[in-house]
C-alpha positions as CSV (number, residue, x, y, z in Angstrom):
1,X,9.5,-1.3,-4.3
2,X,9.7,1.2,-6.9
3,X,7.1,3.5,-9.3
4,X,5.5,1.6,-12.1
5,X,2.6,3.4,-14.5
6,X,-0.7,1.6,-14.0
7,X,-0.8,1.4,-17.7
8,X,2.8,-0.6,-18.2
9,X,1.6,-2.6,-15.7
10,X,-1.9,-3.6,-17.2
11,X,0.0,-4.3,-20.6
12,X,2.5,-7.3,-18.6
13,X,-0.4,-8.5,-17.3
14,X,-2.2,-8.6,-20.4
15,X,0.3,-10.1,-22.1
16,X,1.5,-12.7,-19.2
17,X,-2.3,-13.6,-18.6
18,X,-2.8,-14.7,-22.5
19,X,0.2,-16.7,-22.2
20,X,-0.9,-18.5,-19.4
21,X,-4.4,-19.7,-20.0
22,X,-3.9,-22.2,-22.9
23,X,-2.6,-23.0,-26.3
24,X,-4.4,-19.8,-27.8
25,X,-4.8,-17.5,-24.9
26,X,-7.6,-15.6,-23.6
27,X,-9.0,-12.2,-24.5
28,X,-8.1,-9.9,-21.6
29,X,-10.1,-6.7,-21.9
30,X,-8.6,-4.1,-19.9
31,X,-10.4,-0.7,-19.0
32,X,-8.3,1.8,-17.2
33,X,-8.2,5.7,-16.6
34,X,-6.3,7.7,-19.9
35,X,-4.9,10.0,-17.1
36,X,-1.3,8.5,-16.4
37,X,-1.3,6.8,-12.8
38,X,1.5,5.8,-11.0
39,X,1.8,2.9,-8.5
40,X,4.6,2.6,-6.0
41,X,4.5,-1.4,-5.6
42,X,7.0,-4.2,-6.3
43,X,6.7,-4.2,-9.8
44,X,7.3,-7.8,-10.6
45,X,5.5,-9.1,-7.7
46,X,2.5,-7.3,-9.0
47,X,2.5,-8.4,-12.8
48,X,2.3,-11.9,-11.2
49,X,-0.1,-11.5,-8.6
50,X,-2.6,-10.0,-10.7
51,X,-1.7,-12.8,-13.8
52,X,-2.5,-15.5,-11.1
53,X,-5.2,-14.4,-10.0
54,X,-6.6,-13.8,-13.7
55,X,-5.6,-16.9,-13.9
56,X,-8.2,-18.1,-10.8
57,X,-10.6,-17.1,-12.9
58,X,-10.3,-18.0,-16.0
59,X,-10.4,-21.7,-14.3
60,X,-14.3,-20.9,-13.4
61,X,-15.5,-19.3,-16.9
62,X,-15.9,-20.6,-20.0
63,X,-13.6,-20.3,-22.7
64,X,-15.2,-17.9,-24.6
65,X,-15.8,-15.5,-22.1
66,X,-13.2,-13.0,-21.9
67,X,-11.1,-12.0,-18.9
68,X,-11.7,-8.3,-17.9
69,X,-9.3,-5.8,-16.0
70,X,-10.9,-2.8,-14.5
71,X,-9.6,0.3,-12.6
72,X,-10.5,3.5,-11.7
73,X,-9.1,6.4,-9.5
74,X,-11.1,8.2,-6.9
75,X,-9.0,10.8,-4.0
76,X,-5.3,9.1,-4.2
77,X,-6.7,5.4,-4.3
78,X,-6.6,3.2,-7.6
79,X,-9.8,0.5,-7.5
80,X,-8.7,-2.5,-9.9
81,X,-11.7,-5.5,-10.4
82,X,-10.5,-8.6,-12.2
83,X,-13.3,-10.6,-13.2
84,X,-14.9,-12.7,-16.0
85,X,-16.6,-10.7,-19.1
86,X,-17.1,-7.3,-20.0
87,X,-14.8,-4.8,-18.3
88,X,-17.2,-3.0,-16.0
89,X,-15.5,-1.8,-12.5
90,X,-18.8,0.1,-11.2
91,X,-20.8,-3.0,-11.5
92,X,-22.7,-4.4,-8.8
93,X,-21.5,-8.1,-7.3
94,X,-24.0,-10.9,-6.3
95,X,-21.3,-11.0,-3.6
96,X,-21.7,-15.3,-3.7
97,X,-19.6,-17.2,-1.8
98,X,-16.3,-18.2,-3.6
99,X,-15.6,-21.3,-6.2
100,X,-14.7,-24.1,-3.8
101,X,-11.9,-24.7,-6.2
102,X,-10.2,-21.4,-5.5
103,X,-6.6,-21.8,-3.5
104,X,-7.2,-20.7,-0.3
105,X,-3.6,-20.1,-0.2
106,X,-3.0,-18.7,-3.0
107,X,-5.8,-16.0,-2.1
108,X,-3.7,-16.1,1.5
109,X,-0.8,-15.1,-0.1
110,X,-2.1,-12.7,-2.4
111,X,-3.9,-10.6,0.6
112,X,-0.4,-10.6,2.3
113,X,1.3,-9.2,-1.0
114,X,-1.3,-6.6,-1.2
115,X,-1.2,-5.5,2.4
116,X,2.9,-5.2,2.0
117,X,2.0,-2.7,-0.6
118,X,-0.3,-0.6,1.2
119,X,-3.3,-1.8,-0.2
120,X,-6.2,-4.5,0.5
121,X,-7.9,-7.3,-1.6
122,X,-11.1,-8.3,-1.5
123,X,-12.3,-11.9,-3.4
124,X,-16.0,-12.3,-3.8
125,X,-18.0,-14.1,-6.3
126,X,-19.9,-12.3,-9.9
127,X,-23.5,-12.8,-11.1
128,X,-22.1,-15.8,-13.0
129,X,-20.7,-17.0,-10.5
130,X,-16.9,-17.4,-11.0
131,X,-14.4,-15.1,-8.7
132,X,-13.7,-12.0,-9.0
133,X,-11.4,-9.4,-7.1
134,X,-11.4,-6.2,-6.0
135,X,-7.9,-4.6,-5.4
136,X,-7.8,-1.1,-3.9
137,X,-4.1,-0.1,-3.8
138,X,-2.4,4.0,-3.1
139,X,-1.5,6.0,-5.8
140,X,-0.3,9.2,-7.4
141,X,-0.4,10.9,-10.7
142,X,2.0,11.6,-13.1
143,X,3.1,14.1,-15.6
144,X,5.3,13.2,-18.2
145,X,8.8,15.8,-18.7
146,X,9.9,16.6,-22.4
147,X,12.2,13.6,-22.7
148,X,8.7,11.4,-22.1
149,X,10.1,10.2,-19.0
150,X,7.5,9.6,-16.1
151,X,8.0,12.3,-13.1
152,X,5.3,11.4,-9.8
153,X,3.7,14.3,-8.4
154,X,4.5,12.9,-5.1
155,X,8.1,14.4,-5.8
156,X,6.1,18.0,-6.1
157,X,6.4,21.1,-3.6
158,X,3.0,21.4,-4.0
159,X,2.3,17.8,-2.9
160,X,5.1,17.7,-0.6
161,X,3.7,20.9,1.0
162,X,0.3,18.8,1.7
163,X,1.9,16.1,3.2
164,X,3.0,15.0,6.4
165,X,6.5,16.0,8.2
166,X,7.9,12.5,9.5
167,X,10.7,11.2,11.6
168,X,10.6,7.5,11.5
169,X,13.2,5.8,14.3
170,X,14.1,2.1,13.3
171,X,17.3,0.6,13.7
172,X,16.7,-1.8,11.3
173,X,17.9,0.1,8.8
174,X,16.2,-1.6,5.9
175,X,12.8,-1.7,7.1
176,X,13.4,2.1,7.7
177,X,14.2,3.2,4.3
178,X,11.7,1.1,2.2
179,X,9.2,2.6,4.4
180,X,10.7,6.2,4.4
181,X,10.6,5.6,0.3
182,X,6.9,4.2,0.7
183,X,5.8,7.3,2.2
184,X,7.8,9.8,0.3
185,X,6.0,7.9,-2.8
186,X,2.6,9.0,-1.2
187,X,3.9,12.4,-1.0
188,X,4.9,13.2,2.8
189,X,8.6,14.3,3.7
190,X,10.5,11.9,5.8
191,X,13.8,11.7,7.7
192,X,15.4,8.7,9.0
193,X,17.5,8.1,12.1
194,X,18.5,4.5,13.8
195,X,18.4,5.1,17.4
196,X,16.7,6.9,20.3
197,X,18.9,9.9,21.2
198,X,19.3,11.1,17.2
199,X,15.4,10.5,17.6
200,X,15.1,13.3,20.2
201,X,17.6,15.2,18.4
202,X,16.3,15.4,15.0
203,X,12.9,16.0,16.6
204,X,13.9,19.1,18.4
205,X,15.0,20.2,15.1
206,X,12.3,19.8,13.1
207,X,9.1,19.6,15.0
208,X,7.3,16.9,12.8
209,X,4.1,16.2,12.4
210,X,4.8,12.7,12.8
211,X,6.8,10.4,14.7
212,X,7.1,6.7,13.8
213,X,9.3,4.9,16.7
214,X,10.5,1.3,16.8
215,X,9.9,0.1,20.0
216,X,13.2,-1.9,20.4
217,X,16.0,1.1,19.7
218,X,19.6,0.3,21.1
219,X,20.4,3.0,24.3
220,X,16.7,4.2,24.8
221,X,14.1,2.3,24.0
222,X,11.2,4.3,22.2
223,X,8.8,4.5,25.3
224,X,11.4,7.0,26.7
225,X,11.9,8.9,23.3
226,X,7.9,9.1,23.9
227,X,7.9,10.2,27.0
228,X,10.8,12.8,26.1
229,X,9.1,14.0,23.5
230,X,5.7,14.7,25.4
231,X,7.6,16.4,27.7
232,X,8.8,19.0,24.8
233,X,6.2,21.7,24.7
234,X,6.7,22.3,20.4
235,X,6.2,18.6,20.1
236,X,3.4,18.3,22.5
237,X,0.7,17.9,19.1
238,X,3.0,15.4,17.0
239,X,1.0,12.3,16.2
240,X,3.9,9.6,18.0
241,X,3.1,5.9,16.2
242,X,4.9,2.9,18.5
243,X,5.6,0.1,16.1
244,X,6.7,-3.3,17.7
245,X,6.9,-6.7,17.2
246,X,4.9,-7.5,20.1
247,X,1.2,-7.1,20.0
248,X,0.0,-8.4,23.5
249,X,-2.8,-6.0,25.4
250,X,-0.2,-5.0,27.8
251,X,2.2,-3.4,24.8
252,X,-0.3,-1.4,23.5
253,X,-1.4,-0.1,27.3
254,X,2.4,0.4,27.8
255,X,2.8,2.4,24.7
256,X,-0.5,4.6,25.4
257,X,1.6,5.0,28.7
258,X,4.4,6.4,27.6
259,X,2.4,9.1,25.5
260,X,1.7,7.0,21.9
261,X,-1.1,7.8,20.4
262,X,-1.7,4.7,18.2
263,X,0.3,1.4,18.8
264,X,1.3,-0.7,15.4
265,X,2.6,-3.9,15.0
266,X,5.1,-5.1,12.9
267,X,4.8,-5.9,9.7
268,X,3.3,-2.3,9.8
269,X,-0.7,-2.7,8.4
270,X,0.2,0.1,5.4
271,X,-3.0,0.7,4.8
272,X,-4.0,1.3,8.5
273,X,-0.6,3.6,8.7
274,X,-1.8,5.9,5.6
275,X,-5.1,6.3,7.0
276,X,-3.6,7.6,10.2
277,X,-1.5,9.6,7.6
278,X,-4.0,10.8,5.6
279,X,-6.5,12.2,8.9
280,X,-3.3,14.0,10.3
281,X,-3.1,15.7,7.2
């Protein structure tokens, strides 16, 4: 994943959308915020999600009405409505069932690609009729340096200093970094080790306000970094997040056990994890 302006963004879409829907194209009307937003997604995977799901719609409306996208920003969240005519994201929906001719799996698989990027999708139904959807996805804004070059405020002291502390403990090594770059995006610091004794070690040393521990760490397993850690008086108030492939009844009472205080399974719910996040901070 990696920081895309909501505006480039919008403009692929555009642009793929009116390719896509026939020999002359539909009108796309986008509406979005002037102030310069920043979105910390896969890029690609998001120009085509959003295109084929424009594309969903413009297979229930006529062909002269056009195709709208809508966004707005409200407290670190961007809102984005795709639906059929005028561009108007603080409309109300008749909130009808769904098209019986939308793909079920498509919509499937879009959910999923929106979860993976900390955000949530909602498909519902306009006044007309024909689908629409209702993205809601994290994001930050930006300034723009001399050279013109996009800089996130996410990368700020001052929005660093509002954030959270965290030590994630994965040694999956990959999974640990894209989310260590996922949360740095949303402006917390974050410090990454692969196994349970550097866990204990690195928490000593920097008391953080949160601790995100793979279950299944090679030596000692995180249910004894958690009990370790409870033990230590200065970390006795750090928010300890178990993340685990298993999500049985008898995991999550293990991990409230050992001393976690909220039990996650993997892939980690983003949007659940920043909400966690974002009442720690």
């Amino acid at each position: 994943m990696e920081s895309v302006s909501l505006s480039k963004l919008t403009e692929q879409v555009v642009d793929i959308t009116r390719l896509r829907t026939g020999e002359h194209g539909r009108v796309v009307v986008a509406s979005i915020p002037q102030q310069a937003l920043m979105l910390f997604v896969d890029p690609e995977g998001m120009r085509d999600m959003l295109a084929e799901l424009l594309q969903a719609i413009a297979a229930s409306a006529s062909e002269n009405v056009p195709l709208s996208l809508s966004a707005h920003e409200d407290n670190g969240r961007l809102h984005i409505l795709l639906q059929a005519g005028d561009a108007d994201i603080h409309g109300k929906s008749m909130r009808l069932p769904l098209p019986p001719h939308v793909d079920e799996s498509m919509l499937s698989r879009a959910r999923s690609f929106i979860g993976l990027q900390g955000g949530t999708l909602e498909a519902r139904a306009g006044s007309s009729g024909t689908p629409e959807f209702l993205l809601t996805l994290p994001c930050s804004a930006s300034q723009t340096d001399v050279h013109g070059t996009h800089v996130t405020t996410a990368d700020s002291s001052e929005t660093s200093a509002s954030g959270c502390n965290i030590l994630i403990a994965d040694d999956n090594v990959d999974a640990a970094e894209s989310l260590g770059e996922l949360l740095n995006a949303f402006g917390h610091q974050v410090h990454i080790v692969h196994d349970g004794q550097n866990a204990l070690d690195e928490a000593s040393r920097l008391r953080p306000d949160v601790v995100i521990l793979d279950i299944g760490l090679p030596a000692m397993d995180g249910y004894e970094v958690a009990r370790r850690l409870r033990a230590d008086a200065n970390l006795a108030t750090a928010l300890l997040l178990a993340v685990t492939g298993y999500a049985q009844e008898r995991d999550r009472i293990d991990a409230q056990q050992a001393g976690f205080d909220h039990h996650l399974a993997k892939p980690i719910d983003i949007a659940r994890l920043t909400s966690l996040l974002d009442r720690r901070h």
